[in-house]
C-alpha positions as CSV (number, residue, x, y, z in Angstrom):
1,X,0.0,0.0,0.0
2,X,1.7,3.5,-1.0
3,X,1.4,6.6,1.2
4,X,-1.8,8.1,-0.5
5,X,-3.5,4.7,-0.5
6,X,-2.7,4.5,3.0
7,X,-4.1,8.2,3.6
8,X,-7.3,7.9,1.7
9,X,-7.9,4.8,3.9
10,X,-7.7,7.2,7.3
11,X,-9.7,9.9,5.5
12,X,-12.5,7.2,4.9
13,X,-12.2,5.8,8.0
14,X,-12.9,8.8,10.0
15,X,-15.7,9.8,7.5
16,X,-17.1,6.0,8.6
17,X,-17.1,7.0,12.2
18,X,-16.7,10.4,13.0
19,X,-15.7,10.0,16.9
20,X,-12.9,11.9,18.7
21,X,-11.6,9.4,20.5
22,X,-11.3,6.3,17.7
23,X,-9.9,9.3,15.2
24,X,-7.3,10.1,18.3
25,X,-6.6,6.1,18.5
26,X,-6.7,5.7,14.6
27,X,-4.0,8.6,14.1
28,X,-2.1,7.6,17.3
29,X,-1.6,3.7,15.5
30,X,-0.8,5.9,12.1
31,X,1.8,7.7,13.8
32,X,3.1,4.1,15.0
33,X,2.9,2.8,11.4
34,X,4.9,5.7,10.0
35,X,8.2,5.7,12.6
36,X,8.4,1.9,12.1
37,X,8.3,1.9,8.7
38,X,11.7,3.5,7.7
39,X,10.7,6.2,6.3
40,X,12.6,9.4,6.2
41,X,11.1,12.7,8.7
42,X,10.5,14.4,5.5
43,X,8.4,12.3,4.0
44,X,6.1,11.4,7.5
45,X,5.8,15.3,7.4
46,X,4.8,15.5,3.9
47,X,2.2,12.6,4.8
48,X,1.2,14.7,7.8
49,X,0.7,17.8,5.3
50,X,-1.0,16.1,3.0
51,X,-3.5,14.3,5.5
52,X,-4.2,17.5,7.3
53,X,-5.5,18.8,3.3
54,X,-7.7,16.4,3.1
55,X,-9.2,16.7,6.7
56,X,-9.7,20.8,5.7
57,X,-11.1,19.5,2.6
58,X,-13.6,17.0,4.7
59,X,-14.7,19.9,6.9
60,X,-15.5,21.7,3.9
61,X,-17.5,18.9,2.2
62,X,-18.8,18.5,6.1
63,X,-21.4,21.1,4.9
64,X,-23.4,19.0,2.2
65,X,-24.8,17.2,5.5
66,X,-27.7,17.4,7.8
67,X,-26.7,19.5,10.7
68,X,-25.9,16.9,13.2
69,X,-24.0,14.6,11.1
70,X,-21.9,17.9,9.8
71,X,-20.8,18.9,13.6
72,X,-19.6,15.9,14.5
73,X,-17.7,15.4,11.4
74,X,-16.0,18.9,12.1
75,X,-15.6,18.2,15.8
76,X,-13.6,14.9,14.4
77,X,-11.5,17.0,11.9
78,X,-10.3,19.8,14.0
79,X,-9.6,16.6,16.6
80,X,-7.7,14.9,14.1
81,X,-5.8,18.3,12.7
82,X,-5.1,18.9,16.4
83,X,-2.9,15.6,16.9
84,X,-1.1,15.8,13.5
85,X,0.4,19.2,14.7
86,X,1.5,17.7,17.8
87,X,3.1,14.8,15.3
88,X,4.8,17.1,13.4
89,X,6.1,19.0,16.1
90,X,7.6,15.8,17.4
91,X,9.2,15.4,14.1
92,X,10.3,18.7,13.7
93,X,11.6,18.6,17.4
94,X,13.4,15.4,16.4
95,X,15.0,17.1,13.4
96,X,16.4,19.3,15.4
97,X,18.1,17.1,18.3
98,X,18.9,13.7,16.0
99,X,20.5,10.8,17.9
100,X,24.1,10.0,17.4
């Protein structure tokens, strides 16, 4: 599964079940996948970017529902866009005191 495939799978899932707390567990085990996988603190920060797009672009889309449905989607979004900055001040904080 590439990056985007693996992004359009969190966007759906939150979209399936727009709850604060699963979204904070979903992103928490996303976070997990990402540092174990290798890849570079550039890319996770591009992947963190591009996710936090999408979730502005959900919010927007969020308005095409009926009213309760379209709040909790937004409380989920902002949620979610709240722990990817915290994820990408880790990785920015990491970038800046790398282990020898």
């Amino acid at each position: 599964m590439t990056l985007d495939e693996y992004r359009t799978q969190i966007i759906e899932s939150l979209k399936a079940r727009p709850d604060i707390v699963g979204a904070r567990d979903l992103l928490a085990q996303t976070h997990l996948v990402l540092i174990n996988s290798g890849i570079s603190a550039r890319t996770q920060t591009t992947f963190w970017e591009s996710l936090n797009s999408d979730l502005e672009f959900l919010a927007e889309e969020s308005t095409l529902l009926e009213e309760h449905a379209a709040t909790a989607l937004r409380a989920v979004t902002a949620a979610a866009q709240a722990v990817i900055a915290q994820y990408q001040r880790l990785i920015a904080i990491a970038q800046q005191n790398p282990r020898p």
